[in-house]
C-alpha positions as CSV (number, residue, x, y, z in Angstrom):
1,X,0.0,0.0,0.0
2,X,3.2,2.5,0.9
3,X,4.4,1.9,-2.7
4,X,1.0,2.7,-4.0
5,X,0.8,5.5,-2.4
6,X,4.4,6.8,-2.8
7,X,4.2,5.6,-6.7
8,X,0.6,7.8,-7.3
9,X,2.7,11.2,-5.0
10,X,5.8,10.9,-7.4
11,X,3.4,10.7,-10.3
12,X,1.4,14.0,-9.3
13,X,4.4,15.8,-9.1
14,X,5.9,14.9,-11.8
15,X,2.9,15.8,-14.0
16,X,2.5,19.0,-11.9
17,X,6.3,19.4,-13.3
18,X,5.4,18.9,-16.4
19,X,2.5,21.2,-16.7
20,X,4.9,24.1,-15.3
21,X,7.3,23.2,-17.6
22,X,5.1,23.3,-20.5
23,X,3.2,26.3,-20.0
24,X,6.8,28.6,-19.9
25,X,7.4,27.2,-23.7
26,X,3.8,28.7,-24.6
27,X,4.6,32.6,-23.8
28,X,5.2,33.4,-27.9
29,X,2.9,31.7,-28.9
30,X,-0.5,32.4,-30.9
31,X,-3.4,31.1,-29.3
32,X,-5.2,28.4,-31.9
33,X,-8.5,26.9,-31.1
34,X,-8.6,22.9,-32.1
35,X,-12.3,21.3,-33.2
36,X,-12.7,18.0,-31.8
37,X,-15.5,15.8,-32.8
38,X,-17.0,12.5,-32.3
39,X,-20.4,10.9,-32.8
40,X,-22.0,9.7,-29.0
41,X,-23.8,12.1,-26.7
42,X,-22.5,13.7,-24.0
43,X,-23.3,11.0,-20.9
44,X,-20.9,8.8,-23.3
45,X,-17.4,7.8,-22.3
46,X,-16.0,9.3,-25.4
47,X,-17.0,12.7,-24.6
48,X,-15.5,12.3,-20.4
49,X,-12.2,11.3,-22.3
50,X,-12.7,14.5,-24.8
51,X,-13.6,16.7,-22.2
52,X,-10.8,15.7,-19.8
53,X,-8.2,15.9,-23.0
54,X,-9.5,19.6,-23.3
55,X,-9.0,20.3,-19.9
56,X,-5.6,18.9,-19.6
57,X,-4.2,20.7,-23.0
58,X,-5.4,23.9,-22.2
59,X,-4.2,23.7,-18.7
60,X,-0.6,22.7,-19.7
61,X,-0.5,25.2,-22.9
62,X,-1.6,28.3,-20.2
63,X,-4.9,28.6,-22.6
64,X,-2.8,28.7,-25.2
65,X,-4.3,26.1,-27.1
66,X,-8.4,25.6,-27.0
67,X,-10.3,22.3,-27.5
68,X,-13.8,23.4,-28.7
69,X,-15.6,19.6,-28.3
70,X,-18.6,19.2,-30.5
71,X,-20.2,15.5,-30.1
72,X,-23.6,14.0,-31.5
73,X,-22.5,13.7,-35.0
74,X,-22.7,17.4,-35.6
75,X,-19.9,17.4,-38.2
76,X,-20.6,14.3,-39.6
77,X,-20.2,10.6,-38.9
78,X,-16.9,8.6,-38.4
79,X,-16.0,8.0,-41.8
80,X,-16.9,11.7,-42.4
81,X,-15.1,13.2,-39.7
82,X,-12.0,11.0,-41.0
83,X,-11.7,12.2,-44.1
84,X,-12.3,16.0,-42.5
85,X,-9.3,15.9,-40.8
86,X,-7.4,14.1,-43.8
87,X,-8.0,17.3,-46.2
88,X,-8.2,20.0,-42.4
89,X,-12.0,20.2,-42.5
90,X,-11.8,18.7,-39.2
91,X,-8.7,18.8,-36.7
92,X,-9.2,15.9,-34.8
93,X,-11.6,13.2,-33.1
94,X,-12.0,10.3,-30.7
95,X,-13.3,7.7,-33.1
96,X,-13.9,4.2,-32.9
97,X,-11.3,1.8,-34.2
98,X,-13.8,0.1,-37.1
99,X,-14.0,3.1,-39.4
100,X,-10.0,3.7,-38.5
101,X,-9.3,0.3,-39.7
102,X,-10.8,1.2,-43.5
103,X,-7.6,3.8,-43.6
104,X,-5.4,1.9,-42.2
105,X,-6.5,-2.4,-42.9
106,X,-4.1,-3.6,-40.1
107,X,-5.7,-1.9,-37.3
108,X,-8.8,-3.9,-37.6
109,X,-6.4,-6.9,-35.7
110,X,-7.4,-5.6,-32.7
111,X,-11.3,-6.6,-33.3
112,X,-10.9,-10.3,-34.1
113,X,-13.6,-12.0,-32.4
114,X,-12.6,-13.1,-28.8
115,X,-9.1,-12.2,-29.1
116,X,-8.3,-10.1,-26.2
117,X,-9.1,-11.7,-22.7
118,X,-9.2,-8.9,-20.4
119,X,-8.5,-5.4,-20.6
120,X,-5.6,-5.3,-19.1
121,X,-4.1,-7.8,-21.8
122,X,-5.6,-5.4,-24.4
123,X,-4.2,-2.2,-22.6
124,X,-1.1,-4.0,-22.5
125,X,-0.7,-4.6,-26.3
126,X,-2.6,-1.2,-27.0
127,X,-0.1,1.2,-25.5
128,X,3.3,-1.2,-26.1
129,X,5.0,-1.2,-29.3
130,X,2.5,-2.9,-31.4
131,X,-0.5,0.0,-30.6
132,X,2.5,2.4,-31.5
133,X,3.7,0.7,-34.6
134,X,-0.2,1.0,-35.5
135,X,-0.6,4.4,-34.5
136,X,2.0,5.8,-36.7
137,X,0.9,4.1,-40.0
138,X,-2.0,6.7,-39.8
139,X,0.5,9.1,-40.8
140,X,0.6,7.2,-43.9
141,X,-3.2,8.4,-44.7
142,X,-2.4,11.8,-43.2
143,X,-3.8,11.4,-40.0
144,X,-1.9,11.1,-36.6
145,X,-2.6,8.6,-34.0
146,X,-2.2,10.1,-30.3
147,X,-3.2,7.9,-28.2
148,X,-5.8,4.9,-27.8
149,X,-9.1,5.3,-25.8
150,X,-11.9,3.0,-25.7
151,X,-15.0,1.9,-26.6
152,X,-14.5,-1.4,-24.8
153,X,-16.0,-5.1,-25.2
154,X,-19.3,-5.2,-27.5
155,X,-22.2,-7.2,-26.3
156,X,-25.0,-7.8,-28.5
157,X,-29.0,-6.4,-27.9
158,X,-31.9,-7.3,-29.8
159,X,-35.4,-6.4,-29.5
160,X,-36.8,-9.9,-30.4
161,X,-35.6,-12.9,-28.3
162,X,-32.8,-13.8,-25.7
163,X,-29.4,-14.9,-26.9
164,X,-27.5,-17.7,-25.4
165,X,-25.9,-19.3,-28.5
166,X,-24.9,-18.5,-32.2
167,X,-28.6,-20.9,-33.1
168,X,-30.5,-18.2,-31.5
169,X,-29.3,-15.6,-33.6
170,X,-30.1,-16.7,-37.0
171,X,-32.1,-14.5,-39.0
172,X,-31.7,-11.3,-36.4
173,X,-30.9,-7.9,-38.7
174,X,-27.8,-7.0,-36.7
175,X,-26.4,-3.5,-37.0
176,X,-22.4,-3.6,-37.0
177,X,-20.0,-1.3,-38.1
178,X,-18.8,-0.3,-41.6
179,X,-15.8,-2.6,-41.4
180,X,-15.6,-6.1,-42.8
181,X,-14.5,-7.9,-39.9
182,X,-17.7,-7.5,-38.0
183,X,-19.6,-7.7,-41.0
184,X,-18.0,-10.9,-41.8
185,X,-18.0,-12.1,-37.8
186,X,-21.9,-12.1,-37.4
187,X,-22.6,-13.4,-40.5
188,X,-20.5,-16.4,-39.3
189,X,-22.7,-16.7,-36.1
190,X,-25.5,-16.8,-38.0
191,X,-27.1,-13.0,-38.1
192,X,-28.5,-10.8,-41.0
193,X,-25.0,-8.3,-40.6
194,X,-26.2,-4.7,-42.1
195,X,-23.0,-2.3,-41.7
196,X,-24.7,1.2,-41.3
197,X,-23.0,4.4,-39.6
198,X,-24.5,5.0,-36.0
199,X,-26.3,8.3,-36.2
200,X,-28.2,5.7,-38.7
201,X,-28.4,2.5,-36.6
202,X,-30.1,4.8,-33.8
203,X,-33.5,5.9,-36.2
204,X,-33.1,2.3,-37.7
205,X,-34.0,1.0,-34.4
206,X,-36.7,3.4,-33.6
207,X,-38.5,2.3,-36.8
208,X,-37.8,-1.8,-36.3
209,X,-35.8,-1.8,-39.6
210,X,-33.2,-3.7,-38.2
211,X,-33.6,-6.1,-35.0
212,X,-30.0,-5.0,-33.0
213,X,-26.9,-4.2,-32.5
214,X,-23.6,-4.8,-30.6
215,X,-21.8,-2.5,-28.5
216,X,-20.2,-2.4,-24.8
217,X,-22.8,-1.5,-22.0
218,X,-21.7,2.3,-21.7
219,X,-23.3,2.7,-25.2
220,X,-26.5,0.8,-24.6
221,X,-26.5,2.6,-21.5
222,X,-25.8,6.2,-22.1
223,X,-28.2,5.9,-25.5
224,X,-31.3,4.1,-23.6
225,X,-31.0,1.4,-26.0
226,X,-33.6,-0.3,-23.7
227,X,-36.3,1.4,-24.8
228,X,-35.9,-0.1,-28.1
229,X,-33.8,-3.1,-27.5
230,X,-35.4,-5.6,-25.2
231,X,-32.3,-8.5,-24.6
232,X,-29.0,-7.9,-23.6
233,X,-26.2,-10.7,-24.2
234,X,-22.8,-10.6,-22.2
235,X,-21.0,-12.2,-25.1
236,X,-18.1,-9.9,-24.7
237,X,-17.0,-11.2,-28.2
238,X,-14.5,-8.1,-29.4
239,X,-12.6,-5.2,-27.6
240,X,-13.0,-2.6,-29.6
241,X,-10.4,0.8,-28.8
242,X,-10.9,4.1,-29.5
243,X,-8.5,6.5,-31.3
244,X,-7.6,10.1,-30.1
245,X,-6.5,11.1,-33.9
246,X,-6.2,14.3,-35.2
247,X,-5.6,14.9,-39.3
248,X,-1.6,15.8,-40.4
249,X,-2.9,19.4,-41.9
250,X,-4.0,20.5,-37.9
251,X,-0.8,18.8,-36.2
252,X,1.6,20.0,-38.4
253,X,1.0,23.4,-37.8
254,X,1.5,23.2,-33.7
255,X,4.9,23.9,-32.3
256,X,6.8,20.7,-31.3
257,X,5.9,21.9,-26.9
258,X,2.2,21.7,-28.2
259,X,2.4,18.6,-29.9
260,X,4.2,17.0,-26.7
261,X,1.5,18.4,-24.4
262,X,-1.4,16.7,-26.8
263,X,0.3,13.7,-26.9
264,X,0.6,13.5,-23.2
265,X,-2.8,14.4,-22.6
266,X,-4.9,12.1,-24.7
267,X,-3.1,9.2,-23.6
268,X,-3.6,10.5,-20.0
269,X,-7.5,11.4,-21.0
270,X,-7.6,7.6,-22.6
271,X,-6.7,5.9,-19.3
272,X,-9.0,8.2,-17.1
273,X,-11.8,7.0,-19.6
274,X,-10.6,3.6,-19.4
275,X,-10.9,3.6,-15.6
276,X,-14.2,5.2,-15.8
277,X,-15.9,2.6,-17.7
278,X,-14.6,0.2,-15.6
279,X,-16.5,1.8,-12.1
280,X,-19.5,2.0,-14.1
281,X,-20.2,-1.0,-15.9
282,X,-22.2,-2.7,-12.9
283,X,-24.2,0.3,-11.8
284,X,-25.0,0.7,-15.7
285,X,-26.0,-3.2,-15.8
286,X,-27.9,-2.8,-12.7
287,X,-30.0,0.3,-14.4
288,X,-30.3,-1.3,-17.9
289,X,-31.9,-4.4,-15.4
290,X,-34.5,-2.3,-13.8
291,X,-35.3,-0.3,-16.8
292,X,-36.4,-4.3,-17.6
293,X,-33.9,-4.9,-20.1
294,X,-33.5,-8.8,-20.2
295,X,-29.4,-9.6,-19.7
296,X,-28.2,-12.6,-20.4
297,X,-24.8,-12.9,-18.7
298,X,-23.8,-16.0,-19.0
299,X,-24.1,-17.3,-22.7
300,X,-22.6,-20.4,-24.5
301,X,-19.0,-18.8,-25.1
302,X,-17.0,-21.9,-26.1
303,X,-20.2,-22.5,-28.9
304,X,-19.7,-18.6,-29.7
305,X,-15.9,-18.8,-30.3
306,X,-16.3,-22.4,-32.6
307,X,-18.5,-20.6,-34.8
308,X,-16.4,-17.4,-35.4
309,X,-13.5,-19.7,-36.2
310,X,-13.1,-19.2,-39.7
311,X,-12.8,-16.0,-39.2
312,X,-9.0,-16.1,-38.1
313,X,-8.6,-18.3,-41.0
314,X,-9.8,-15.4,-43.5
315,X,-8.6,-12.9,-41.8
316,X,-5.1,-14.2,-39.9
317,X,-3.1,-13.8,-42.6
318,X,-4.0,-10.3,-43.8
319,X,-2.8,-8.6,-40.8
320,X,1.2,-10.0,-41.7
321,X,2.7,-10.4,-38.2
322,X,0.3,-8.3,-36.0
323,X,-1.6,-11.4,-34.8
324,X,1.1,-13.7,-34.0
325,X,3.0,-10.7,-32.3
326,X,-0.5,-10.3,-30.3
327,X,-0.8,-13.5,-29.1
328,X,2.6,-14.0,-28.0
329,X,2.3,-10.4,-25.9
330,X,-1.1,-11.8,-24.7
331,X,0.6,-15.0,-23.2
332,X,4.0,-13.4,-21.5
């Protein structure tokens, strides 16, 4: 407990240090005002991590530089906001990895069905060299990877029937996101995959033109996906990260003291959203429950994982030495 204690004390200072620091290197400097976008309301954990990233920059760049946050899809959805920053429409975002992964193929590795056992083993592999490695081949589509946030494991909800194994999903009309590895992953289990953007998915549920969707619980919770979505399964089958990524046109035109401080605070803003979703998932379970939201939490995982098999087959060698590389980190 001492070495906790002594390890979080050294930590504050040093990040008090830091701030000090950084503000001096500010003093000549033009203040610029940075739009940051992303698609989920404001109870979501995307905008806690955006909103703690603003507070940290513009603390440690003495106001200097401004993060003006703008969430609900008002500039577009994630594809969209992408290719804003790409051409400086848009500076930067926190954006799911799925749409990332059309820019850059190999970061869809990280949303193989089932491959990640915990968080921590995904953390692990996130922030080491692989999530680096990754993060920097954005540069090759002109956007820059700061840091990796998280939209966490996906569960799937329906509004027709309880799920407890891949049988029970055939037929469902399955919203997933506009990359081919989920596409490809529920139509393996059996479901009617429909890839649709999630401003889209949201009205598509209203209307009953598709039957679900998959996401972790902060999503289902923060968007009251119970009023349209009756069953919740725990099936925990892919982590999914977040990107704090902002387009080359924006970050190349910051001083290299602003681009440190950035750097520094979205992967500071990533871990304080990471620990947030962690405190809340049960009191969100325990709402979702009481709201009457069916939750089936303890489904046939072994018969979920034989049926997405193939996918590692399709997919495995696509990603070159990313999933091997994984595994081996996973295991050490």
């Amino acid at each position: 407990m001492k070495t906790f204690t002594l390890n979080t004390l050294a930590l504050g200072i040093s990040v008090a240090l830091a701030g000090t620091a950084h503000a001096a290197d500010f003093d000549d400097m033009d203040p610029i005002t940075l739009r940051l976008a992303h698609v989920v309301n404001e109870q979501d954990g995307f905008h806690m991590a955006a909103t703690k990233f603003e507070e940290l920059v513009e603390e440690r760049t003495d106001g200097k530089v401004s993060i003006e946050i703008y969430p609900n899809a008002s500039l577009g959805d994630e594809r969209t906001l992408l290719e804003g920053m790409q051409i400086g429409t848009v500076d930067m975002g926190v954006i799911t990895n799925g749409p990332v992964a059309n820019f850059v193929e190999e970061m869809a590795v990280f949303e193989l069905p089932f491959l990640f056992p915990s968080p921590e083993a995904a953390y692990s592999v996130l922030d080491g060299e692989i999530g680096q490695e990754l993060l920097d081949k954005l540069a090759d589509v002109n956007l820059k990877g700061l840091a990796y946030a998280e939209r966490g494991f996906r569960n799937l909800t329906n509004s027709e029937r309880a799920v407890n194994t891949p049988a029970d999903m055939d037929g469902l009309r399955i919203r997933v996101m506009e990359n081919p590895v989920y596409t490809d992953t529920f139509r393996a289990l059996g479901a009617n995959a429909i890839p649709m953007a999630w401003n889209e998915a949201l009205t598509a549920m209203q209307q009953g033109t598709i039957d679900g969707q998959e996401n972790p619980v902060n999503v289902v919770h923060s968007f009251k996906l119970n009023e349209t979505q009756n069953y919740m399964t725990l099936s925990r089958h892919t982590y999914a990260p977040a990107i704090f990524v902002m387009g080359l046109p924006a970050w190349n035109q910051l001083p290299q003291a602003a681009q440190a401080v950035l750097e520094e605070a979205a992967q500071e803003a990533a871990e304080y959203e990471r620990q947030l979703n962690a405190e809340m998932e049960a009191e969100q379970l325990a709402s979702l429950k009481e709201a009457g939201m069916e939750i089936v939490d303890s489904p046939d995982l072994e018969a979920f994982q034989e049926a997405v098999a193939p996918i590692y087959e399709q997919y495995g060698q696509q990603f070159g030495d990313y999933l091997p590389r994984i595994r081996e980190a996973i295991t050490e």
